[in-house]
C-alpha positions as CSV (number, residue, x, y, z in Angstrom):
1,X,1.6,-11.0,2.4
2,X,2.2,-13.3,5.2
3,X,-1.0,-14.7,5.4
4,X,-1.4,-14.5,2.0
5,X,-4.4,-12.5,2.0
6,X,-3.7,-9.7,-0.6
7,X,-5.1,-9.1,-4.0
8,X,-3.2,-7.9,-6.6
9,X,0.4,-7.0,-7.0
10,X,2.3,-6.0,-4.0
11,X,4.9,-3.5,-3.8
12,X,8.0,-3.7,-1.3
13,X,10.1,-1.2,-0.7
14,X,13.8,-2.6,-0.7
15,X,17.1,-0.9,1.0
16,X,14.8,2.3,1.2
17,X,13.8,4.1,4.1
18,X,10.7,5.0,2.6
19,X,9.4,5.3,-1.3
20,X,11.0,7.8,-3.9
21,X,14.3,6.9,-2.4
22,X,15.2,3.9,-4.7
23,X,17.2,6.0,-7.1
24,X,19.2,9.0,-5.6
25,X,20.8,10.4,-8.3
26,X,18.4,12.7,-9.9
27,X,20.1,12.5,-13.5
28,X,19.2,9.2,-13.3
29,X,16.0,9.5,-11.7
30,X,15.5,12.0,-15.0
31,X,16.7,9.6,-17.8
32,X,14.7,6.6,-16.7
33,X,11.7,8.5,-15.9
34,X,9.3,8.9,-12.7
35,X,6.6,6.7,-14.5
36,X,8.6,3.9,-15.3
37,X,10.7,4.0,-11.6
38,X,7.2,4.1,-10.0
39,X,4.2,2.4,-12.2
40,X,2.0,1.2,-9.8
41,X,2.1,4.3,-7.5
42,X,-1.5,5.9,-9.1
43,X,-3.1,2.3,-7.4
44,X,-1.6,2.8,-3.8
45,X,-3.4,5.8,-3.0
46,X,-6.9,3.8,-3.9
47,X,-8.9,2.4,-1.6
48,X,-9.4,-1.6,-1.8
49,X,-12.3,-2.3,-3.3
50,X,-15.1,-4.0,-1.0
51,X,-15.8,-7.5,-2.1
């Protein structure tokens, strides 16, 4: 990001230690739903693609 190098979106974690942590309460985590807290997390595990 801070050479502005990266393709695609970027994802930054934010008052989190590390990811999942966002929302803590887990009725909460329930009602909003694990694919709409984290919709992007099936690309992070991808290799980038080779240009």
């Amino acid at each position: 990001m801070q050479l502005n190098q990266h393709i695609g979106k970027v994802g930054v974690l934010c008052l989190a230690p590390e990811a999942g942590l966002g929302v803590t309460a887990p009725e909460l985590r329930a009602r909003i739903g694990e694919d709409a807290l984290n919709p992007l997390r099936s690309f992070a595990a991808r290799p980038a693609p080779v240009a």
